[in-house]
N, CA, C and O atoms as CSV, one atom per row, in Angstrom:
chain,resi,resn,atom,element,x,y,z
A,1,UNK,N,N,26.270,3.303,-10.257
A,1,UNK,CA,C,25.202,3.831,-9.395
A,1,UNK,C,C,25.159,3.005,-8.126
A,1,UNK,O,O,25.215,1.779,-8.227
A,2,UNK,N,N,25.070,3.543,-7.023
A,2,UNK,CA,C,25.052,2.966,-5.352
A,2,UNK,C,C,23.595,3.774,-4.876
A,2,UNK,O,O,23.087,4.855,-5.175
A,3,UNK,N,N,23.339,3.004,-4.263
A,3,UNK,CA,C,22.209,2.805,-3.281
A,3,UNK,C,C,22.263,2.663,-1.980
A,3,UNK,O,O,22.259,1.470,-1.677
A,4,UNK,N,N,22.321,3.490,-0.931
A,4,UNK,CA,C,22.402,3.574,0.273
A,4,UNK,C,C,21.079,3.967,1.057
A,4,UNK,O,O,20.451,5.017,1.198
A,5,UNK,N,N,20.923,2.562,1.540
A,5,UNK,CA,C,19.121,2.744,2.540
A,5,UNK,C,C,19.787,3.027,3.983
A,5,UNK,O,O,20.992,2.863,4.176
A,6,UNK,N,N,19.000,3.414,4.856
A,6,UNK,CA,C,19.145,3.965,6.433
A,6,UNK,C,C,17.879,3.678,6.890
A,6,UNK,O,O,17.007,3.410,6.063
A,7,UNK,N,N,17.583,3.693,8.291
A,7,UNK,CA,C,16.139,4.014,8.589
A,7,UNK,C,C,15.722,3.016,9.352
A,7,UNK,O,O,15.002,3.370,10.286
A,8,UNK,N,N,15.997,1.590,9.234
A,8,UNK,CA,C,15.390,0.769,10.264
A,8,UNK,C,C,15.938,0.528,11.372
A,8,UNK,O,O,16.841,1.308,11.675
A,9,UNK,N,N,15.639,-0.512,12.283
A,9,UNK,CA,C,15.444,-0.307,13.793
A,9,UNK,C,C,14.484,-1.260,14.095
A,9,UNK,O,O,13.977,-1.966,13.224
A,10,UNK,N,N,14.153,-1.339,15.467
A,10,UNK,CA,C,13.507,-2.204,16.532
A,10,UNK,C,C,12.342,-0.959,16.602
A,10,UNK,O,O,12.582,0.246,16.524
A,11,UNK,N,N,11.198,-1.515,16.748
A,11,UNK,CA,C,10.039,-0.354,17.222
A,11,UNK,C,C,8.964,-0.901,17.457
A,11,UNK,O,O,8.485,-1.567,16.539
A,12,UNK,N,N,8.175,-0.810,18.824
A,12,UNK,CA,C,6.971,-1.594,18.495
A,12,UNK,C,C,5.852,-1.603,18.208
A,12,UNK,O,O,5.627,-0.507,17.694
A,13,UNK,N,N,5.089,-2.112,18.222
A,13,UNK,CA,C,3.532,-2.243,17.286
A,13,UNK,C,C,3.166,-0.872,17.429
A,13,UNK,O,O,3.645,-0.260,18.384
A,14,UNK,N,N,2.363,-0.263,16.608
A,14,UNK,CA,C,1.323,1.175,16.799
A,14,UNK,C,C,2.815,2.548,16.436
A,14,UNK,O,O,2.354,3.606,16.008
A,15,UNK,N,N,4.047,2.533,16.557
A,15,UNK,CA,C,5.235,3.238,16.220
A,15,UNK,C,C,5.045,3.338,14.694
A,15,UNK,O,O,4.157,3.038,13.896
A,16,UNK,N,N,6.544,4.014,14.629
A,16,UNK,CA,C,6.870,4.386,13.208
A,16,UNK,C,C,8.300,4.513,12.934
A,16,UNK,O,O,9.254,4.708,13.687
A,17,UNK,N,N,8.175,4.289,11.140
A,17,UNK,CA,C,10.043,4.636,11.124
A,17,UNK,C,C,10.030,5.531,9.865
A,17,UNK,O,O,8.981,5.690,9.241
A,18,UNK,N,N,11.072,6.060,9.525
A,18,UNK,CA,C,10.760,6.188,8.301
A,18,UNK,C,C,12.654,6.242,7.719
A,18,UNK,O,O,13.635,6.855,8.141
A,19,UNK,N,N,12.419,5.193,6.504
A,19,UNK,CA,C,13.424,4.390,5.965
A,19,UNK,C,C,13.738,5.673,4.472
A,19,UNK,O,O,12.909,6.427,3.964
A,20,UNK,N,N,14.729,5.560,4.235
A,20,UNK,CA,C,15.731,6.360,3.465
A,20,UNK,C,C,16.486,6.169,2.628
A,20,UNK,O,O,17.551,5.863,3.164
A,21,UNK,N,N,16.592,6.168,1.356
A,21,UNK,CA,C,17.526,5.337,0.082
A,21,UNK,C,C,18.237,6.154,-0.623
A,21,UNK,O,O,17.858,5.947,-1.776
A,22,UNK,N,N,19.410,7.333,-0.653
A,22,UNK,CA,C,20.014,8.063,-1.886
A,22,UNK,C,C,20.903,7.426,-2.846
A,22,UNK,O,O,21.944,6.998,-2.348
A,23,UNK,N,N,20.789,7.296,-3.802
A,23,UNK,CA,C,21.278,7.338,-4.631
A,23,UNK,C,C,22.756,8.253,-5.070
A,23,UNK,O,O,22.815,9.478,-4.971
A,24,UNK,N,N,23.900,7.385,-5.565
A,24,UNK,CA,C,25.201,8.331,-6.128
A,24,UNK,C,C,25.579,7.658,-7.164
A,24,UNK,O,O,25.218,6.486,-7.264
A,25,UNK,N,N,26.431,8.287,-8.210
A,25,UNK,CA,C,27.201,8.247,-9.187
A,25,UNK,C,C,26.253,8.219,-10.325
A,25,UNK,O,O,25.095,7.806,-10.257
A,26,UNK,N,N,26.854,8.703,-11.396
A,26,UNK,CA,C,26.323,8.633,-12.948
A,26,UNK,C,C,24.596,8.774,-12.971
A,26,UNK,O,O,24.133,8.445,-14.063
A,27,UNK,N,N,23.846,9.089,-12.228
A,27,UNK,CA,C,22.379,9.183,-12.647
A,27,UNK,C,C,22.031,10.465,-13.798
A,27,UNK,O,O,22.001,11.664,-13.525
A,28,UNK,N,N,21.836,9.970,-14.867
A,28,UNK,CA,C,20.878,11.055,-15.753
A,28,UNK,C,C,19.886,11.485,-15.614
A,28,UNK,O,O,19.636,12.638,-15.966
A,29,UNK,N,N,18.891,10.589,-14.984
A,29,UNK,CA,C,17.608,10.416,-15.123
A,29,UNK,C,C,16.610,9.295,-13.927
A,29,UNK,O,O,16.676,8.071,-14.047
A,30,UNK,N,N,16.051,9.727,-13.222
A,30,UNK,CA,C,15.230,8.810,-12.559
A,30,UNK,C,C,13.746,8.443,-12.577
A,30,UNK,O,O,12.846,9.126,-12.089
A,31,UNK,N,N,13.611,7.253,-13.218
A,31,UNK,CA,C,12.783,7.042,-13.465
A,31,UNK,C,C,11.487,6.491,-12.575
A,31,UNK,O,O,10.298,6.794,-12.674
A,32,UNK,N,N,12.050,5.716,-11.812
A,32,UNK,CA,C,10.711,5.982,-11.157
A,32,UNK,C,C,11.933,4.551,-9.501
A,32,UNK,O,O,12.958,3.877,-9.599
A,33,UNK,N,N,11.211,4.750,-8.652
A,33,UNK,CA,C,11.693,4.443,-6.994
A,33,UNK,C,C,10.246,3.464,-6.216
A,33,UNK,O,O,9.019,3.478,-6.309
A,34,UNK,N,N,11.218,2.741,-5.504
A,34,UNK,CA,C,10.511,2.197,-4.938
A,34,UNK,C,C,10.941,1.129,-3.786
A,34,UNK,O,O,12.142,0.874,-3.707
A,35,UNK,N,N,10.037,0.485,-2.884
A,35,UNK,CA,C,10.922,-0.166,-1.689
A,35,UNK,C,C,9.749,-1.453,-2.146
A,35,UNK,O,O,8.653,-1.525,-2.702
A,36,UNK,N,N,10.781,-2.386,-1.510
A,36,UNK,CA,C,10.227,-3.960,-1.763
A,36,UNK,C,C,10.645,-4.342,-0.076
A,36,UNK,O,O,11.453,-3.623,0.512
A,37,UNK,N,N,10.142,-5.285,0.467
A,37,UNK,CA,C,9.981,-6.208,1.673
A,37,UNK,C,C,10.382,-7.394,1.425
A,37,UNK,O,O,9.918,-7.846,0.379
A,38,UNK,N,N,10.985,-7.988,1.922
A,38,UNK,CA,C,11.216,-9.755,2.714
A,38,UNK,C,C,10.771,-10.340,3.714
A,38,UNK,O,O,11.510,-9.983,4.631
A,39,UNK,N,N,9.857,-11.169,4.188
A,39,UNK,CA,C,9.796,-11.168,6.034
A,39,UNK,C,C,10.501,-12.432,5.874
A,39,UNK,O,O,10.765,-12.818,4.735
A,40,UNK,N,N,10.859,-13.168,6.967
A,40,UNK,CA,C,11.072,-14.156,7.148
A,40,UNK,C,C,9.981,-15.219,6.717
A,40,UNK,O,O,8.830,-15.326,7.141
A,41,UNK,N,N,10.910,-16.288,5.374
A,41,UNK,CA,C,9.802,-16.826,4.883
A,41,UNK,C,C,8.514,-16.916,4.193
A,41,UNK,O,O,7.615,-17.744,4.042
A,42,UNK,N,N,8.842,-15.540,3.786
A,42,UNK,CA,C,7.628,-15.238,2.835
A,42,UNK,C,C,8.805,-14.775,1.588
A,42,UNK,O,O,10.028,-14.635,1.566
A,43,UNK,N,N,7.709,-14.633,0.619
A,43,UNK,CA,C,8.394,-14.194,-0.987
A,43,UNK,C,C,8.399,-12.569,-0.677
A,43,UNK,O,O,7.733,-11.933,0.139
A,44,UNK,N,N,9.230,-12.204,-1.471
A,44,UNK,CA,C,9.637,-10.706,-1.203
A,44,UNK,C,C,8.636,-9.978,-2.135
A,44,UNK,O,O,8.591,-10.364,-3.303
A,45,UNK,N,N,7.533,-8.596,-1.596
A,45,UNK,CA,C,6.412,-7.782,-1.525
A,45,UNK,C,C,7.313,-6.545,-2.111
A,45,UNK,O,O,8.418,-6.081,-1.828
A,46,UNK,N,N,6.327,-6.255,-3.038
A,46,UNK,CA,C,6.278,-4.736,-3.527
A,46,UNK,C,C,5.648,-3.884,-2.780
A,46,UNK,O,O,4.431,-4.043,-2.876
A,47,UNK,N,N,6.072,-2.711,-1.793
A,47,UNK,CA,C,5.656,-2.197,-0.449
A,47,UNK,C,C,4.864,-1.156,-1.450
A,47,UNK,O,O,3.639,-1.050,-1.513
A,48,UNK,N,N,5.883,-0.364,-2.268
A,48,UNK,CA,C,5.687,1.079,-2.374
A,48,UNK,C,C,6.501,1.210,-3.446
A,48,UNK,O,O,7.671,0.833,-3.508
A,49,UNK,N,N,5.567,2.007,-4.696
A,49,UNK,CA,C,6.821,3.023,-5.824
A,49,UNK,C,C,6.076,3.994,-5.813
A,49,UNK,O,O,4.976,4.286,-5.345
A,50,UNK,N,N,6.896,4.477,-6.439
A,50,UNK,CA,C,6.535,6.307,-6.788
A,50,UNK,C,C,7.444,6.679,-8.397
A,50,UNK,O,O,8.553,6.186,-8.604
A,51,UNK,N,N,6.990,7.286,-9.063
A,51,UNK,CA,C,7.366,7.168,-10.742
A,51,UNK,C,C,7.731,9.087,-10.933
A,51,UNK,O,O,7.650,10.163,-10.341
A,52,UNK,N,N,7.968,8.729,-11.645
A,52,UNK,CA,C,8.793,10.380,-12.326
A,52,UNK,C,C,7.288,11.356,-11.897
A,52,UNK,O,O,7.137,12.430,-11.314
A,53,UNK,N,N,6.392,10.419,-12.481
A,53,UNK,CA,C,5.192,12.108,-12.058
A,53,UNK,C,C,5.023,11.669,-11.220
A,53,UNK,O,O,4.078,10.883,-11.296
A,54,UNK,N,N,5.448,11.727,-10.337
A,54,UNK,CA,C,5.180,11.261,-8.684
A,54,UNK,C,C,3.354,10.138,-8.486
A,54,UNK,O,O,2.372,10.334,-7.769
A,55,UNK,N,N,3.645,9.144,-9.412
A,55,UNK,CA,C,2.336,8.757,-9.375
A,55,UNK,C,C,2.736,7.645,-8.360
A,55,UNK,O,O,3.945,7.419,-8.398
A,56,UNK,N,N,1.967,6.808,-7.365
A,56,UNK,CA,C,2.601,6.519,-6.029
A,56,UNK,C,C,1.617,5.290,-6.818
A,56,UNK,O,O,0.913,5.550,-7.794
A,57,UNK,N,N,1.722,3.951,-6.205
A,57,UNK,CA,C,1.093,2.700,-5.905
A,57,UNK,C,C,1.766,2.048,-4.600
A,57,UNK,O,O,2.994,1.984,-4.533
A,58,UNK,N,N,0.809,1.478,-3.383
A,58,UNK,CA,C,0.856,0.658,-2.469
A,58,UNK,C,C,0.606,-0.739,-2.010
A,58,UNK,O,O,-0.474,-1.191,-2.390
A,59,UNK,N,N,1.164,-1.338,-1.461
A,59,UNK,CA,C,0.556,-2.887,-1.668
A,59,UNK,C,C,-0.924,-2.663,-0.486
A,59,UNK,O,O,-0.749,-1.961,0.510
A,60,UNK,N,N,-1.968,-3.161,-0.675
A,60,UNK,CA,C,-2.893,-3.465,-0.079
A,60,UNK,C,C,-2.737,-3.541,1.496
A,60,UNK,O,O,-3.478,-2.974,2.298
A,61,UNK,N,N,-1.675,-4.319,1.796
A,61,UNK,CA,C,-1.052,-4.066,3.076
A,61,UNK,C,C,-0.545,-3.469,4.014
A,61,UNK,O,O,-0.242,-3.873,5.137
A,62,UNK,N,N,-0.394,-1.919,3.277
A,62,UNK,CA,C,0.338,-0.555,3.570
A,62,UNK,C,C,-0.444,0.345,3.950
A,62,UNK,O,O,-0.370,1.225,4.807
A,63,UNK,N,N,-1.761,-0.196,2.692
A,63,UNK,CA,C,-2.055,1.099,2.296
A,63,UNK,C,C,-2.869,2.167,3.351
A,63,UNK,O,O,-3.781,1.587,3.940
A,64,UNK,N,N,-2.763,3.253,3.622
A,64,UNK,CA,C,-3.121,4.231,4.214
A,64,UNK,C,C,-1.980,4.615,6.048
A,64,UNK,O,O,-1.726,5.440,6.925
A,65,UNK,N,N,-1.666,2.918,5.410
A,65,UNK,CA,C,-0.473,3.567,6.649
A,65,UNK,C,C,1.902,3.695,6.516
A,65,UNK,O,O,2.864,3.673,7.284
A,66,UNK,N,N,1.688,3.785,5.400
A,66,UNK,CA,C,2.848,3.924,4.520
A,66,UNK,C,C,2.531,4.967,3.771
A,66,UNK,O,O,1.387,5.115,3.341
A,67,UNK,N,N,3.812,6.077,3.453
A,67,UNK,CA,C,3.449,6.956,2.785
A,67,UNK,C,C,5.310,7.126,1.493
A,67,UNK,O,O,6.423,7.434,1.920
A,68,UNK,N,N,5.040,6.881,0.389
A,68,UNK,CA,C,6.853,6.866,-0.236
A,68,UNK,C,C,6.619,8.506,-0.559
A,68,UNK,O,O,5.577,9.159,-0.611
A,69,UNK,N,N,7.868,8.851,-0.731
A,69,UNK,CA,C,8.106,10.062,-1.240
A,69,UNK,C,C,9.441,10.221,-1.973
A,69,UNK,O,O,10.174,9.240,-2.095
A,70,UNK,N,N,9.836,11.596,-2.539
A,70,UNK,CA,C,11.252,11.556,-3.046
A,70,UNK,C,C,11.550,12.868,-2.988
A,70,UNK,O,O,10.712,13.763,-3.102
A,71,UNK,N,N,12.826,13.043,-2.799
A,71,UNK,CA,C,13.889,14.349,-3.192
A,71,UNK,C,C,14.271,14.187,-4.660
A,71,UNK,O,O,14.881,13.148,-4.910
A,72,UNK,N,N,14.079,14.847,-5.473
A,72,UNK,CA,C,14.596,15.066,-7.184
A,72,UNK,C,C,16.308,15.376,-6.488
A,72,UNK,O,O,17.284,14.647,-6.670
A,73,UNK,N,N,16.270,16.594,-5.720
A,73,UNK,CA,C,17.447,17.043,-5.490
A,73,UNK,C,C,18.658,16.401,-5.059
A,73,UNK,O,O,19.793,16.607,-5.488
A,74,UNK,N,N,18.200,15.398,-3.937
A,74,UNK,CA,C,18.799,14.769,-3.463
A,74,UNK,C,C,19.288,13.345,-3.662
A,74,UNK,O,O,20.160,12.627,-3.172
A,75,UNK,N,N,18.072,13.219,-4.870
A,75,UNK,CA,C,17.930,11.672,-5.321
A,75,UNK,C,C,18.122,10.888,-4.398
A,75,UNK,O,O,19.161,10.231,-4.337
A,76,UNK,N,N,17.118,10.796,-3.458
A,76,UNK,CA,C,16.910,10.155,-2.624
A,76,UNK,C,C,15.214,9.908,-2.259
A,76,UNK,O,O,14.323,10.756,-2.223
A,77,UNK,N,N,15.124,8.282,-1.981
A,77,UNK,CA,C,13.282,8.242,-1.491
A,77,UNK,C,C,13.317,7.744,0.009
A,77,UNK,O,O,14.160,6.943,0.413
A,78,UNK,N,N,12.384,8.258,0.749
A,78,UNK,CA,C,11.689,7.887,1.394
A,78,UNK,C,C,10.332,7.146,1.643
A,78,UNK,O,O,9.408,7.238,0.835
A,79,UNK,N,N,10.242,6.368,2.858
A,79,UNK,CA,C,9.669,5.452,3.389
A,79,UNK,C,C,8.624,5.995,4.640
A,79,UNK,O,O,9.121,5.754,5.740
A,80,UNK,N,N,7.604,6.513,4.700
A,80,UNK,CA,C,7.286,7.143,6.439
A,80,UNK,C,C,6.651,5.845,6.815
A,80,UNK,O,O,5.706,5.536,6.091
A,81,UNK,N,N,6.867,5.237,7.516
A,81,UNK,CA,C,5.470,3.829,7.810
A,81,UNK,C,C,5.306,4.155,9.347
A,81,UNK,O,O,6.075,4.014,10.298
A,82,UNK,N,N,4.252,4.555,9.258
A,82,UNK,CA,C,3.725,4.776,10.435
A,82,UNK,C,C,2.340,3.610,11.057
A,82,UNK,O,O,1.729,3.166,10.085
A,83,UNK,N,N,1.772,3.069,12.426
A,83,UNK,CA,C,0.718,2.273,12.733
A,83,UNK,C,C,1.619,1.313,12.722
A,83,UNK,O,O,1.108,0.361,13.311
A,84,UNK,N,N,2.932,0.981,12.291
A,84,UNK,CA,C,3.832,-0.390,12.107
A,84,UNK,C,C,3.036,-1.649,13.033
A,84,UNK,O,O,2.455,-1.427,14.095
A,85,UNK,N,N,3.140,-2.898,12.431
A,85,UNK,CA,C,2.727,-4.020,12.929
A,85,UNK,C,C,3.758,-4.724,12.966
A,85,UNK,O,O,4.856,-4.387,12.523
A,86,UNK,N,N,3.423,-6.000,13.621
A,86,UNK,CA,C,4.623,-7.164,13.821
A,86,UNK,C,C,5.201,-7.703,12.450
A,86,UNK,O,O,6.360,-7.942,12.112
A,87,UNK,N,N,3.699,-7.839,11.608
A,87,UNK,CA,C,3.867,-7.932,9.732
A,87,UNK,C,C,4.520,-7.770,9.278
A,87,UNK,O,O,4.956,-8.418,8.326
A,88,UNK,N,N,5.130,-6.290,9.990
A,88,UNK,CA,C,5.995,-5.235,9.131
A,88,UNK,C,C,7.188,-5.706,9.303
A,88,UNK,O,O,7.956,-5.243,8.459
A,89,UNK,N,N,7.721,-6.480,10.084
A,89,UNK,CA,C,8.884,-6.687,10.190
A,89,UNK,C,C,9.311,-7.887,8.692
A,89,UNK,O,O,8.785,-8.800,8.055
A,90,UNK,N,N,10.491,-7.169,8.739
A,90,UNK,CA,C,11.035,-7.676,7.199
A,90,UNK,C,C,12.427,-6.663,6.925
A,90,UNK,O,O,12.753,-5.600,7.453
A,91,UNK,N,N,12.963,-7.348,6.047
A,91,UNK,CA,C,14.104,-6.628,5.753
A,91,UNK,C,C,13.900,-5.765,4.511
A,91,UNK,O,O,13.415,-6.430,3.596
A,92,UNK,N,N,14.073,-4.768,4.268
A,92,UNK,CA,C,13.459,-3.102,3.379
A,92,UNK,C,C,14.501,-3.258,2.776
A,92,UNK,O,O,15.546,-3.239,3.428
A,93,UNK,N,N,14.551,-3.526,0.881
A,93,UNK,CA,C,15.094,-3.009,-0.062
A,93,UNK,C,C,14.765,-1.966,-0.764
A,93,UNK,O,O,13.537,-1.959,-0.846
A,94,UNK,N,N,15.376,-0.773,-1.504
A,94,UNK,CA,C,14.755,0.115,-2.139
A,94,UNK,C,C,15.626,-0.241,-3.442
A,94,UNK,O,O,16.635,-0.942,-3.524
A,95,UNK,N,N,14.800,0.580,-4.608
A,95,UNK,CA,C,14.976,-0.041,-5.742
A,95,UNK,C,C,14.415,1.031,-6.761
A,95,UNK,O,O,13.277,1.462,-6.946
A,96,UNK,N,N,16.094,1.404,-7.579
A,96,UNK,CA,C,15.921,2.769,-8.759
A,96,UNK,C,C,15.794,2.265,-10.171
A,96,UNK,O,O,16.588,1.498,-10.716
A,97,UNK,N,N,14.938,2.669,-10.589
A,97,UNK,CA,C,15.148,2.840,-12.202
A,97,UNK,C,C,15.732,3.656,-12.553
A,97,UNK,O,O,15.260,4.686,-12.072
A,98,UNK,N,N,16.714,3.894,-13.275
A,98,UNK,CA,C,17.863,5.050,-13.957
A,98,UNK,C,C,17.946,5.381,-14.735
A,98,UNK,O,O,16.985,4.756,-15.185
A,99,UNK,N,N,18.314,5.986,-15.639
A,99,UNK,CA,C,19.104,6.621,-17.218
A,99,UNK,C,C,19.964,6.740,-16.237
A,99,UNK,O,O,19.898,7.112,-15.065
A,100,UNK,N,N,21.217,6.149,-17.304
A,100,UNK,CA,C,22.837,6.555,-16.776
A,100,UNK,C,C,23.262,7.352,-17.913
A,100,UNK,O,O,24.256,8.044,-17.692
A,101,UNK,N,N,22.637,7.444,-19.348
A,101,UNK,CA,C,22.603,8.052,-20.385
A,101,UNK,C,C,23.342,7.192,-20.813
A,101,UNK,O,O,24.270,7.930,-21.141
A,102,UNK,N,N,23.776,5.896,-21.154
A,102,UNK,CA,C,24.500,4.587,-21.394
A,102,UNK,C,C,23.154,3.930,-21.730
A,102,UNK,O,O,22.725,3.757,-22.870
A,103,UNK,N,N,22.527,3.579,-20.552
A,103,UNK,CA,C,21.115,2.639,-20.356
A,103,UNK,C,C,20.501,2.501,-19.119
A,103,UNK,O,O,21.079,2.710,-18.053
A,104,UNK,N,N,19.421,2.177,-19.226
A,104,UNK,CA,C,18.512,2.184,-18.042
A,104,UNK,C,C,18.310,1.134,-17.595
A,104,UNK,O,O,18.121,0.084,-18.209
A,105,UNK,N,N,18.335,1.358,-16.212
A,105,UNK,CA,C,18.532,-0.348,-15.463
A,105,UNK,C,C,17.605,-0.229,-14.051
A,105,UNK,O,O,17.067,0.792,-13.622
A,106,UNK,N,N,17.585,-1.401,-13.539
A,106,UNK,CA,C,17.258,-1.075,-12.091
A,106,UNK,C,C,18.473,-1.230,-11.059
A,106,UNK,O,O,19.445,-1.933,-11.333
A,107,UNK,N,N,18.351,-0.523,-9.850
A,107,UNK,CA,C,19.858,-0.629,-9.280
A,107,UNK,C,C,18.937,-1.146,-8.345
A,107,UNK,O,O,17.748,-1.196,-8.659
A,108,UNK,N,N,19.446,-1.670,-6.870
A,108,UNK,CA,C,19.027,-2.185,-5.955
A,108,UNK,C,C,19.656,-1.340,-4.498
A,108,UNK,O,O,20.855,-1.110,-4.653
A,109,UNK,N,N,19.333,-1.037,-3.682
A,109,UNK,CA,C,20.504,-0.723,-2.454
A,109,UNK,C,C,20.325,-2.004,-1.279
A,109,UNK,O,O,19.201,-2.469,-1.087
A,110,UNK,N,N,21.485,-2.512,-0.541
A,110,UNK,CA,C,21.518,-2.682,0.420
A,110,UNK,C,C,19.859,-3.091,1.289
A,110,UNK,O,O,18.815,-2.449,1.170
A,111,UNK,N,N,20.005,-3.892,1.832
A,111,UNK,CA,C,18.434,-4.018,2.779
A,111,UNK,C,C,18.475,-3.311,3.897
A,111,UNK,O,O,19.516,-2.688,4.103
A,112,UNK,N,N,17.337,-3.216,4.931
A,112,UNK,CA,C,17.438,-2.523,5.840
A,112,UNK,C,C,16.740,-3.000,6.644
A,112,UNK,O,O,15.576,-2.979,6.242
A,113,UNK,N,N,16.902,-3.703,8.192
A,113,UNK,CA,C,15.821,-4.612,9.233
A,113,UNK,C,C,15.147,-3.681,9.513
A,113,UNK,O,O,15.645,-2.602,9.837
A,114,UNK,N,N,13.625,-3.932,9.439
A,114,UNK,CA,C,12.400,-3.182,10.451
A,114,UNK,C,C,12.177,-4.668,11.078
A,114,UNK,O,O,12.249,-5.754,10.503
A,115,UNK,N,N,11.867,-4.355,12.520
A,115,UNK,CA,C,11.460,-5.336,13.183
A,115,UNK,C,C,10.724,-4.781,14.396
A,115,UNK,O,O,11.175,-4.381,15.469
A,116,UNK,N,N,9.332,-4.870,13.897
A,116,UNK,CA,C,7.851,-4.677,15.084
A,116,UNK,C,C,7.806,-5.676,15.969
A,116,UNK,O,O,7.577,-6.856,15.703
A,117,UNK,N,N,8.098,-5.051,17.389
A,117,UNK,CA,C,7.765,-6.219,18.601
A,117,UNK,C,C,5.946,-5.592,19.068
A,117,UNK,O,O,5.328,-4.534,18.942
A,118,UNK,N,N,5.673,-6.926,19.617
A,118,UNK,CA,C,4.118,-6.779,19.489
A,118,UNK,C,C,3.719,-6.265,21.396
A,118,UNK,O,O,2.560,-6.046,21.747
């Protein structure tokens, strides 16, 4: 299973991006998606998941201005973060739970720079 994020960029304060993760090979089953953060020097933040019944949780920090979503079809999630702050800047991992029908794991993709100039 591969993980391919897209989506970040330079943008500044009060903007928006919206970040992108599909998924390929062997998926049975997806269990539930989600994007994690890094900033420089801080411990890496649980931004955003979203679970098989599309039940969503946000970090406190997001919330009302981050929105995750997903394609079943495409097996792929999205990221909309819109109001972006300087905060926001950090490097964006997204992160699958799977059935490969083998076993269920978490896969990781690739990071992705958001970086809010103020």
């Amino acid at each position: 299973v591969q993980l391919q994020a897209s989506g970040g960029g330079l943008v500044q304060a009060g903007g928006s991006l919206r970040l992108s993760c599909s998924a390929s090979g062997g998926i049975l089953r997806i269990i539930a998606l989600g994007w994690y953060r890094r900033a420089p020097g801080k411990e890496r933040e649980l931004v955003a998941s979203i679970t098989s019944g599309d039940v969503t949780k946000y970090a406190s920090s997001v919330k009302g201005r981050f929105t995750i979503s997903r394609d079943n079809a495409k097996n792929t999630v999205y990221l909309q973060m819109n109001s972006l702050k300087p905060e926001d800047t950090a490097v964006y991992h997204c992160i699958m739970s799977a059935d490969t029908g083998l076993a269920v794991n978490d896969y990781w993709g690739q990071g992705t720079l958001v970086t809010v100039s103020s």
